[in-house]
Each structure stands twice: as structure tokens, then as C-alpha cells.
N, C-alpha and C positions, 0 to 999 in steps of 0.2 A: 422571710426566709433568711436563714442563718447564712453570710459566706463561709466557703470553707477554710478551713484552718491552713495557713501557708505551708506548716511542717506534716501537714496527713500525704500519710502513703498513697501516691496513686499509680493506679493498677500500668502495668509494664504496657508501654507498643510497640509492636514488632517495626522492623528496620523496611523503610520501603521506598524507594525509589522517587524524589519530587516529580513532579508533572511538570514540563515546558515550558507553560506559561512563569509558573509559580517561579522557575529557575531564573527567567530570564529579566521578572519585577524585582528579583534578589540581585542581579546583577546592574539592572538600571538602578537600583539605588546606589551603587559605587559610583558608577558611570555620569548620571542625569540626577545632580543636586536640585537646578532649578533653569529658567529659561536660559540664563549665559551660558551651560552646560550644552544644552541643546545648539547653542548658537556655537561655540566655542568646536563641537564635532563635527558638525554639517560643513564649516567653512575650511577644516583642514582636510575634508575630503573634494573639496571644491577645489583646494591649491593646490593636492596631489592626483587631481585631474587634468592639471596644467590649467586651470580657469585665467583669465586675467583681468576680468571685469567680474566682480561679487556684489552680488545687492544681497540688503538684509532686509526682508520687509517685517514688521511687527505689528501686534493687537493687542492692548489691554496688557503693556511690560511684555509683551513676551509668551502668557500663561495663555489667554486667546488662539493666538497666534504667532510661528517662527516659521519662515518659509526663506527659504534660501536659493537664489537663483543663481547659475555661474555662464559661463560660455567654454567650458573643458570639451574634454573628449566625449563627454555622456557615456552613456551604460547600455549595449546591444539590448534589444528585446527580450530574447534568451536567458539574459543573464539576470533581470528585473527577477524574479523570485526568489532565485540565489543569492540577491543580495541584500535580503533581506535574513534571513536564516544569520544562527548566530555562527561565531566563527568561520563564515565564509568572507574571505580578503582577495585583493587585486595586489596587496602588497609585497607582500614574503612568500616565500615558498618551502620553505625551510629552516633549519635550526644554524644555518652560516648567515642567512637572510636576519634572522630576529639579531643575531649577534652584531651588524653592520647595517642596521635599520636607516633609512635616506631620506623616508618620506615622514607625514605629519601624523597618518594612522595606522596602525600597523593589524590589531586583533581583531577585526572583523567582528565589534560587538556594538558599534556605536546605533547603527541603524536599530536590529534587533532590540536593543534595551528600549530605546526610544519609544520603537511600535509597541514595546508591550504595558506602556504607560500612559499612551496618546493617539489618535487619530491620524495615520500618517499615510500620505499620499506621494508616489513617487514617481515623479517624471521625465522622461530622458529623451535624448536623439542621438544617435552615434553620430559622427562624421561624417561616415562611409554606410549611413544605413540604407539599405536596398531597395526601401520602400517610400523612402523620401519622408516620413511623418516621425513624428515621437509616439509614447506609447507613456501610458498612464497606468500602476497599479497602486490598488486603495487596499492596505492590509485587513480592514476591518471585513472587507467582503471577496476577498481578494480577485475580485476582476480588473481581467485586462484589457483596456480598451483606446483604442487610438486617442490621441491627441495634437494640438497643433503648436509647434515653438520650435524656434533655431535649434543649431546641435549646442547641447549641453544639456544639465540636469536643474531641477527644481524640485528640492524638498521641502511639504507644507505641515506641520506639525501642527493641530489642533487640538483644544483644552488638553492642554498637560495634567496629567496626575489626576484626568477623570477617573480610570480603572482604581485607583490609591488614593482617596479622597482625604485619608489621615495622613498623607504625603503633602497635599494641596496646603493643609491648614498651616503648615510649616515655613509657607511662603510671605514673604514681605508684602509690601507697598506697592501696586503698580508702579510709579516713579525709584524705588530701589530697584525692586527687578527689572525697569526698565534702562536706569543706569549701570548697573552689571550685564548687560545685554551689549551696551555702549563700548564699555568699557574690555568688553568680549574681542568685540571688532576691531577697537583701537589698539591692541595688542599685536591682532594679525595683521593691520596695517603695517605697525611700525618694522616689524619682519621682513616685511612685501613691496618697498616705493616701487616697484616694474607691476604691482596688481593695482588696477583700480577698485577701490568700496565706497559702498553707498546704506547709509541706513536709513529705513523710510516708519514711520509709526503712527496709525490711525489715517495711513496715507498721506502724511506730510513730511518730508525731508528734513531730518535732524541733520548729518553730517554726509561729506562725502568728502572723499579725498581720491583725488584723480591719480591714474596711474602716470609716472615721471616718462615723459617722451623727450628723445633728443636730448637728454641730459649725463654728463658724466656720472661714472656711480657714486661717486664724491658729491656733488651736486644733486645728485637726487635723492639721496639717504637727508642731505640737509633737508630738502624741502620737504620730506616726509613728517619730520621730525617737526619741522614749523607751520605742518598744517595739521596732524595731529597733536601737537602740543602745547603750540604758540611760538608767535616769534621772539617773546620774552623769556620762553625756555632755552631758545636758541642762544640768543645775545646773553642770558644768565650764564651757558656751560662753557666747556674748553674742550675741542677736541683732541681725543687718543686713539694713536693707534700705532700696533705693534707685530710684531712676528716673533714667535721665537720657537723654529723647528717647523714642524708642521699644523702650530696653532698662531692663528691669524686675531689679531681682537683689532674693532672699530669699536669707536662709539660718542659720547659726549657725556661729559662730567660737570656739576653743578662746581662753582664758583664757591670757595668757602665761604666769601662772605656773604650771598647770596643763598645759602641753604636756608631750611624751612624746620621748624619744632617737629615736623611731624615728615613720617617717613613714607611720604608719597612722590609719584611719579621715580617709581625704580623699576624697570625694565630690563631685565638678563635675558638672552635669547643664546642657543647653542644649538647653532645647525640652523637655526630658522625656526625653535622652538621655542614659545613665553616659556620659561622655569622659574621655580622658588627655590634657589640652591644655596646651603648653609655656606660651601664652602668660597664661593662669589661673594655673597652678602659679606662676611669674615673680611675676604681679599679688600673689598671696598675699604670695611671698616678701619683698615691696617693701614688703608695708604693715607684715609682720612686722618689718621693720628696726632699727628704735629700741627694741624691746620684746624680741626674742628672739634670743638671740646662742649663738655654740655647736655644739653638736650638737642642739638640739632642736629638732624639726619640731611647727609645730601641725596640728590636726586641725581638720576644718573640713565641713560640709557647705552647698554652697550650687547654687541653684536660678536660672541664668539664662535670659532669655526676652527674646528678640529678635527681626525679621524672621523668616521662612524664608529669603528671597532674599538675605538677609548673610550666611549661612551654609552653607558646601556639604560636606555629609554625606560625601559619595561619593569620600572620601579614602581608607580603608584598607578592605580587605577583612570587618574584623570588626567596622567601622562606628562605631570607638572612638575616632577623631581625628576632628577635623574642623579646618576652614580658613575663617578669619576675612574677611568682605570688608576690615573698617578694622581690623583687628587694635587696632592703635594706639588708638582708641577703646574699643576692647571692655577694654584694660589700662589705661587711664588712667579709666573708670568703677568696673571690680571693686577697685582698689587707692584709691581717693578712700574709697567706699564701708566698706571694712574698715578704711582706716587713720580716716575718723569714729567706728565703733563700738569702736574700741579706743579712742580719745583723749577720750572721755565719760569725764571723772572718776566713779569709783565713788563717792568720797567724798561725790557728789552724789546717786549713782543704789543703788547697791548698799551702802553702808554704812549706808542705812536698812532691810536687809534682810541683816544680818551674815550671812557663809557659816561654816559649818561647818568650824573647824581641824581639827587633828591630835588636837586633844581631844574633839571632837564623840565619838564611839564609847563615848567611855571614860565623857562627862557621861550620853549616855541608857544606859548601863547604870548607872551608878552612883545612877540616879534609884530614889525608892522607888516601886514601882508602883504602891501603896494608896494615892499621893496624887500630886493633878495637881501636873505642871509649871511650876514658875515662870516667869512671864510675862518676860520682856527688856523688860519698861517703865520707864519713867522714874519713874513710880509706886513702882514698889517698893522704891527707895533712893532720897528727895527728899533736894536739899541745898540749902543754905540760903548758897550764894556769890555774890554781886552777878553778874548776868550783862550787864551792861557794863560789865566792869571792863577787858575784853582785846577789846572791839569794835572799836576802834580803834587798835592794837595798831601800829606802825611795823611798813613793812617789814624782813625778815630783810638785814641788811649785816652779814654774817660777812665777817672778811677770812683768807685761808687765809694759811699761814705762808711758803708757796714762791709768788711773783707768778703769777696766771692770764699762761698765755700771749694774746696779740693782735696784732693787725698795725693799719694807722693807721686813724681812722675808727671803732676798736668803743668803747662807752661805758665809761668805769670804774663799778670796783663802789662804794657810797658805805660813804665811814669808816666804823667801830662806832663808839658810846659808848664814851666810856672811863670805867671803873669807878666815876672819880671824880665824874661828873657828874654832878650833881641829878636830871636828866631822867632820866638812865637806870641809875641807881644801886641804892640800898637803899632809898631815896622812892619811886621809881616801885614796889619791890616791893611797897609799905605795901598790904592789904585795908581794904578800909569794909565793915564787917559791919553790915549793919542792926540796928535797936536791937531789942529783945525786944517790943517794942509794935510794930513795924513788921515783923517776921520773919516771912515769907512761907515755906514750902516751895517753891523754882520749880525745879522738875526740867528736865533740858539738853532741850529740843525739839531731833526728827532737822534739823527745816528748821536751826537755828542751827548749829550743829557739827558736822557731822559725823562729823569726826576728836576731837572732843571738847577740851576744857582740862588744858593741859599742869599734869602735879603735880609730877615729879619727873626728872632724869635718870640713867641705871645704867652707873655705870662710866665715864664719860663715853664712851660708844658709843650707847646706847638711850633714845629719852625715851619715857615713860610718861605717858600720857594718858587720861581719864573720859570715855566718852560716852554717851550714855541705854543703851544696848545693857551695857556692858561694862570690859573695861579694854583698849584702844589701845597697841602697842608699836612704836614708830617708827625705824627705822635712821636715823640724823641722815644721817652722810654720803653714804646712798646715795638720801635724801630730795631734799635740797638739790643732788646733783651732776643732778637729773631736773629740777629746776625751771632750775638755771644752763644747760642744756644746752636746755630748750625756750627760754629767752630768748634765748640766742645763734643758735638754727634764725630765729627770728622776726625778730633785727636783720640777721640775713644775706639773710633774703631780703625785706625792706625796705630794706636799701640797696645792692641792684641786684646781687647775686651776686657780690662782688668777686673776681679771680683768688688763689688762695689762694699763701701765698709759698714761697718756691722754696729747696731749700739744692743751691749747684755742689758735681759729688764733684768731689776731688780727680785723680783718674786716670779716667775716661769706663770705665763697665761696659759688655763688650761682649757679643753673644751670638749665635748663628747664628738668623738667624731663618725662619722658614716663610715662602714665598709670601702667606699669608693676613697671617699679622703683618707684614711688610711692607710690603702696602696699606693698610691699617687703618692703621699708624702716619702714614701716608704722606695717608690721606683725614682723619683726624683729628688732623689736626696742634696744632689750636686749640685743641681741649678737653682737649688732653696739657697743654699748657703753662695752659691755666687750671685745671688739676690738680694746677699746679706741676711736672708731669714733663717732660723734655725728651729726645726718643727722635728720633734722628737714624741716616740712613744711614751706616755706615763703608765697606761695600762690598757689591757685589752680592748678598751673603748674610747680611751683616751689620748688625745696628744696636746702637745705640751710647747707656746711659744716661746723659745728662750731666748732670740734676738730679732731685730729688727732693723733694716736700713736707719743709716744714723740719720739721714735728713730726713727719716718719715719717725724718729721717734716720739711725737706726739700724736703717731695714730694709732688705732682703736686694733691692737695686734691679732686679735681673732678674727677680727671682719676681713685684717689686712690676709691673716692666713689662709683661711677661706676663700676669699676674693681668687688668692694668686691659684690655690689648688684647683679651683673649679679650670679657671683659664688651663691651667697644666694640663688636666685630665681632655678637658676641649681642643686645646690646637698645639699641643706640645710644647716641650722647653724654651726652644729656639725663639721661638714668636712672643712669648712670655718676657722671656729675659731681652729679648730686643725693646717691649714696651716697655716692661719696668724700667730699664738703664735711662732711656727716652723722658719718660717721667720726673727721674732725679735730675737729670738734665736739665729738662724744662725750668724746675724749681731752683736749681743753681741758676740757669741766666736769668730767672727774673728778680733773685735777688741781688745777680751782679749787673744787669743793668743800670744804666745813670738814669738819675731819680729825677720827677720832675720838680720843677723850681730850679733845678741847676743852671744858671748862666754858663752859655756857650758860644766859644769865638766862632767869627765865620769859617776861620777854616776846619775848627770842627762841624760845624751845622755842613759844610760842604762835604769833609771826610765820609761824615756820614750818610749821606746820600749817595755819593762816588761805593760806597761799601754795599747799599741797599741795592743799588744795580747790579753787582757784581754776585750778590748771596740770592741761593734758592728758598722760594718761597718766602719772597720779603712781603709780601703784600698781605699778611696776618703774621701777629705777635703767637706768642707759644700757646694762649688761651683761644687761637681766635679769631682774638678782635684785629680790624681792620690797621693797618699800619698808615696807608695815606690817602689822601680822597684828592680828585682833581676837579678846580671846576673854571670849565672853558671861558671865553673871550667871550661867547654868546651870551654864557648865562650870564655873568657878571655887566654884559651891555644892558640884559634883561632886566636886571636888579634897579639898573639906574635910568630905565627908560630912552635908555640913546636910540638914537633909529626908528622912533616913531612922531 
């Protein structure tokens, strides 16, 4: 038998009306992708029960079985049939209601989508119910019939996507869809440290994380976070947090030099909602700018809280976007916010609390157990070196050997000493050691140094520095190129944003451009040319590069035009022209940075560390990379076996 031909006429059918069921397997497929869907809806109707204790029990990933038990309000007897039906809700009432949405479900479809894919059993006990029992209804047959358990609800979902079996085949691995099932929970956890959850599978306990009793909410958001995430997520971020108006942000932010090639563990929440929002993502990516370059994504968990009525939920069907009333506000708060808590020198904050290198592992086992650990005090190795000898210490004036690039208007760098000059010579290195009558023990205080007193340089690459903690290993050039590169952010935009300068190509790069590139070139005309790019129509489909930033003139000028249009058209001028300036920036201080091999007097190697405390975001170069590593009194005892 012939199939039929794809382009034959077939005969007209009249317009009629879907059947119920049929409507509501149309709508579980928005709804109910696969078990984490199921788990993911059950649980926000469990938290907008008031529940505070959640178990997730599981069968076979999820697809067997999803049964979800809470301890909330439960569901009257009466209501049990009701709430099953689609678009019947506890939540909204109204069209001012959907507009100032407060809770986690709002359209009364989750249940109904669910039953019409699966086996579902639904179990309740009010409070205040008058009969003292729960009450059990089984959609498939729909009786009601008493049952026995505390107040609250229990929903048991079995064989998913039996009714849709061409739905089923769509499904992974027990162990994936058991991990998105996990990973379901792990999300409403991080929302919830005042809920306890619990997830059980095949009837063995994978995870639970207790609800935070007796703890500040400070305190308890922490230990949320480090029992859903680890304590190495914890001790990896920096916490933020901010206010500005009526939007509140917490949260915790990955360590630059601690991010990861891949863009896991990011966590946005608005209102108490997991979201996937472009314009969050962006705000991240913006404050990450200056600190992380590359392929590596940070990780991040953060907690916004705003209006209801600025933010309208009821954007995707899985309740996972939502839509910003001032966008534009909500990204210019979350990126202010993060790029603060990045730009808090550690050297003020964290280097009185040294983190654990690459040696940490090796120092606590190499410790002898039969005796306590040596303290990282100041105490335990006092030295006896004048400690105002480098308080006043001149600023760092390295002159690099190839001219910093500039244009008219930027400040010059001032001269070095030269070698031969009293002031800054072999005199100035001279020590005043106090006399044997006057010799003091005064150990480095965290408040004074933090980067400690420079002793030596290695290779002329590395300077080596003492601070109460340890020993200090400093990258010169990638030090100094962090500090010329925040002065040059700070004189740029103190004297009014100048248009950066322009190089003509010789021959006008052409390219076929899209409708979109087009306008954008065409609505952006202004911020192309204070970009220094000049993107001009050649013809009806064409545009035309005819300049390009002078310090980007050996790149690739269509990729470059392109590049910058797309961004135009995505997050506007403003944020464009902020990163591109930023960018030229970058590449001016890392070619005026002092080069390594450079010999440096101590009271430059000091200068420069005096300067790295005082600058934000010293603890990565403009690429990056790590600017200094610390490693303790422990681990270096560890290295050499003292103490055991």
C-alpha cells in the first residue's frame, strides 16, 4: 500500500470543540516535561500550604513513583474534587491578585495536568477537620474514602506518561531523572533554610537538609547553602548584600579565582522563586568583567526580593522566567551590588583570615596528631625590624620599557629614582635596628600589613613578602598591571568619558548585514563612533567598517562590528560602551605594567604592596589571573616536617 502523497488535498473538518481529557494532556505537556516537573509543582504547593517539613519519596528516577508529603494546612474534604479540576486555585482571586502574585503557584493547573498523564492519589487532613481523619481521592476511579495521617497533604504520582507512552520514550536514564528530581529539591531548599526536606529513593535516604532552628537569618541562609552545596562552596564565595529602594538582594558569589569552566551552580531566586532570567544572568556577567575573563563562568547563589507588582510571574508555563517592570533598575542594582563585593580588597578583609592553598591538604596531614596545631600568629615567629621603616614608603613609579599607550588629557606615570640618587638608592635601603637595650619583639599586626613586608624578589618575576599569617608570593606584573588599570577606570570616568580614538582602514570592510544590524547601526550611530567605530551604509544590504579603535587595530573589523552590534541591540549603549572603554583599558595597563625580569628596590616591592591594599579588586590581574597566594606557618612547618 502506496502512503499518501504529503501535498494531496484532504477533504476539509469541521471546527469542534477538544474533549477534557485531550485539553488537559495538551496542557501537561507545557506543565509536566518529566519527574523534576512533577516534583518541582507538588513542592511549591506544599510551601504555599505553609508546610515546613517536605519529604520527597521516589521510585525508579521518579517515573514509578513521586509522592510528596508536607505537614501545611491540608485540603477540607469538600474541597478534594475541586482541586483537582483545572483552573481551580487557593491562590488568586482575581485580576489585581494575578498582577501581585505572593505565592509559588498561582493557575490551578498543576494538579489536573498531572492526573491526566498519571495515576494520582490525593491525600489530605485539614487542621481543623471535624472528623479527626484524612480523606483519600484516587482520580482514576474517583473515590473517596477515609484515610489515616497528620494534618497535611500527600501527593502520590504513579507511572508517569502511562496515558502518553510516545511522551515516556522521551525520557532519560533513571539516574538523570533521578538527578533532576534532586536537583528539583535542591533549589527549593536553597529558597526555604526555615523548611526542612528530605528525599528518599527505592526507600533509602539520598539528602535531607534540616530545617535552621534558633539561628539568625544570617546564619541560617549560611548553613543552607553548606548543606546544600558544601562547605567548599561556602568558603569558595563572598557574601552580598544590598538595598536599594524597595529591592533587597542577599546572596553569595564565587571567588574569581575559584570559578569553574562551566556554568554550574547559579541559583537566582525573586521572591522565593528558582528563575532563569536573562537580565540577572547579564547583571552577573557585568560585574564579573574586570575579574573573570575566558571560559570560566562563576557560580553564584543570590536571593532577590522586590515588589509583587514589579514583577509578573505568569510569563512561561513552568513559572521559570519572569518579566521585569524596570528591568533596567533590577540590572543596574544586582551588578552595583556584586561588582561592591568583589572590589572589597581581601587584603583588608580576607587576608586576616588566610584561605587554604593547594598545600592546605598536604599541611593537615602532615601535622602530628599527638600535638596541637600551630597557631598562624604573630606570636610564634616575633621579629625585631623597625615597623616604620616602609610606612611611608613613596608611591610605586615603575616606568615600563615600551611607552603606556594614551590619548590627550591622561596623566603621566611619574619618573623612577634613579639608582644613583641618595633618596632612593643604597641610603634609603640602610635598616635602623634598635639597640639591644631598646629591642622590642613587635610582631606584624593583621590591621598594618596585610600583604606583609617585602624581603626579597625571585627571578625577577615574584616578590616574596612576611605577614603575621605566613609567607606572601606576589606576581609583580600582574599586580601592578590591576592597580594601573583601576587608575586609568577612575581617570576615565572622572574626566567625563572621553570618545576613545579611532584608526581609518585603509580599504572600508564590507559585510552583508541583517535587517537588525542594520537599524541598530543606524539607531546607534553615536555610541559606534565614541567606541571609535565607524559602521556606515554601503547599500541597501550592506554596511561598511571604516574605523576602528586604534589599540584594537589589528582585529578582525567585521567580527569586531558584529560583536559590538549584537551587544547594542541586547543590553544597549551604555553597558556596551562601559565594556568596550574597560577592555581598551585592560590592554593599556597590561602593556604599561612593569615587565617581569625587572629588578626592584625594596621600597618598590613595598610600594607596591602598600598600593595593592589600598586598590579594589587586587587579588586578580585584568585577565584573571590570581595576583598573590598565601601560604601559612602551618603548611610551610608541614613542608619540613617540624612537629612531628
Amino acid at each position: 500500500m502506496q502512503p499518501a502523497a504529503v501535498n494531496a488535498v484532504q477533504p476539509r473538518r469541521s471546527i469542534q470543540p477538544l474533549p477534557d481529557e485531550l485539553i488537559s494532556q495538551i496542557a501537561a505537556g507545557e506543565v509536566v516535561e518529566r519527574p523534576a516537573s512533577v516534583v518541582r509543582e507538588l513542592i511549591d504547593n506544599a510551601l504555599d500550604a505553609g508546610a515546613r517539613e517536605v519529604v520527597v519519596r521516589l521510585a525508579g528516577g521518579g517515573v514509578r513513583l513521586v509522592a510528596v508529603e508536607d505537614d501545611g494546612c491540608g485540603i477540607p474534604r469538600h474541597e478534594l474534587p475541586l482541586a483537582l479540576q483545572r483552573h481551580a486555585t487557593s491562590k488568586i482571586r482575581d485580576l489585581a491578585e494575578l498582577e501581585a502574585v505572593a505565592t509559588m503557584g498561582f493557575r490551578g493547573e498543576a494538579l489536573a495536568a498531572i492526573a491526566s498523564v498519571a495515576e494520582l492519589t490525593l491525600t489530605s487532613r485539614s487542621a481543623d477537620a471535624a472528623d479527626g481523619c484524612a480523606w483519600a481521592l484516587q482520580t482514576s476511579s474517583g473515590e473517596l474514602r477515609p484515610a489515616a495521617r497528620p494534618p497535611g497533604t500527600t501527593v502520590e504520582v504513579r507511572e508517569l506518561f502511562f496515558r502518553t507512552p510516545a511522551r515516556r520514550k522521551f525520557l532519560k536514564s533513571e539516574a538523570t531523572e533521578l538527578a533532576h528530581c534532586v536537583e528539583a529539591v535542591r533549589r527549593h531548599a536553597l529558597a526555604r533554610p526555615d523548611v526542612g526536606f528530605a528525599v528518599w529513593h527505592e526507600g533509602r535516604l539520598l539528602h535531607r537538609w534540616p530545617a535552621a532552628q534558633a539561628l539568625t537569618p544570617e546564619l541560617a541562609w549560611q548553613r543552607r547553602v553548606a548543606d546544600a552545596l558544601g562547605e567548599e562552596f561556602l568558603t569558595a564565595t563572598l557574601p552580598v548584600e544590598a538595598a536599594a529602594g524597595p529591592l533587597r538582594l542577599r546572596g553569595r558569589i564565587v571567588r574569581p579565582d575559584a570559578a569553574g569552566g562551566r556554568g554550574e551552580r547559579q541559583f537566582a531566586y525573586v521572591n522565593g522563586r528558582f528563575v532563569r532570567d536573562r537580565v540577572i544572568a547579564h547583571a552577573v556577567r557585568c560585574a564579573y568583567d574586570d575579574v573573570l575573563h575566558g571560559q570560566r563562568q562563576p557560580s553564584y547563589v543570590l536571593w532577590l526580593e522586590l515588589d509583587p507588582r514589579t514583577v509578573d510571574v505568569n510569563v512561561h508555563p513552568t513559572k521559570i522566567e519572569v518579566r521585569f517592570r524596570d528591568s533596567g533598575a533590577v540590572h543596574q542594582a544586582v551588578q552595583h551590588a556584586l561588582e561592591a563585593a568583589l572590589a572589597r580588597p581581601r587584603a583588608g578583609v580576607a587576608l586576616s583570615a588566610p584561605r587554604a592553598s593547594a598545600i592546605g591538604p598536604a599541611a593537615a596531614a602532615a601535622q602530628d596528631p599527638a600535638q596541637p596545631p600551630r597557631a598562624a600568629t604573630a606570636t610564634a615567629y616575633p621579629r625585631t625590624w623597625d615597623t616604620t621603616r616602609y610606612a611611608a614608603a613613596p608611591a610605586l613609579a615603575l616606568t615600563a620599557r615600551e611607552p603606556l599607550p594614551r590619548w590627550a588629557g591622561w596623566p603621566d606615570e611619574p619618573a623612577r629614582p634613579a639608582a644613583s640618587d641618595p633618596a632612593g638608592g643604597a641610603a634609603a635601603l640602610e635598616r635602623t635596628l634598635p639597640s639591644p637595650a631598646a629591642a622590642q619583639t613587635t610582631p606584624l599586626a593583621d590591621a598594618d600589613w596585610p600583604l606583609g613586608r617585602a624581603l626579597a624578589q625571585l627571578h625577577g618575576v615574584y616578590i616574596l613578602a612576611e605577614n603575621a599569617h605566613g609567607l606572601v608570593l606576589v606576581d609583580m606584573h600582574a599586580a601592578h598591571e590591576r592597580i594601573l588599570y583601576e587608575k586609568l577606570k577612575a581617570h576615565l570616568a572622572a574626566h567625563g568619558n572621553a570618545p576613545l580614538p579611532s584608526q581609518p582602514l585603509l580599504l572600508p570592510a564590507s559585510f552583508a548585514a541583517t535587517p537588525l544590524e542594520r537599524a541598530t547601526a543606524e539607531d546607534c550611530a553615536d555610541v559606534l563612533r565614541h567606541l571609535g567605530l565607524e559602521v556606515t551604509p554601503l547599500s541597501a544590504q550592506t554596511l561598511a567598517v571604516r574605523s576602528v579603535p586604534a589599540l584594537l587595530a589589528q582585529a578582525e573589523p567585521v567580527t569586531l562590528a558584529r560583536a559590538v552590534l549584537a551587544e547594542l541591540h541586547e543590553h544597549g549603549g551604555a553597558q556596551v560602551l562601559k565594556r568596550a572603554q574597560h577592555e581598551l583599558l585592560a590592554t593599556m595597563a597590561c602593556h604599561g605594567a612593569v615587565r617581569a625580569h625587572r629588578r626592584l628596590t625594596l621600597e618598590e616591592m613595598n610600594a607596591l604592596l602598600r598600593q595593592m591594599e589600598a586598590t579594589e579588586r587586587s587579588d586578580q590581574c585584568n585577565h584573571g589571573r590570581p595576583t598573590w597566594r598565601q601560604l601559612t606557618l602551618q603548611e610551610l612547618d608541614a613542608l619540613f616536617l617540624r612537629g612531628r
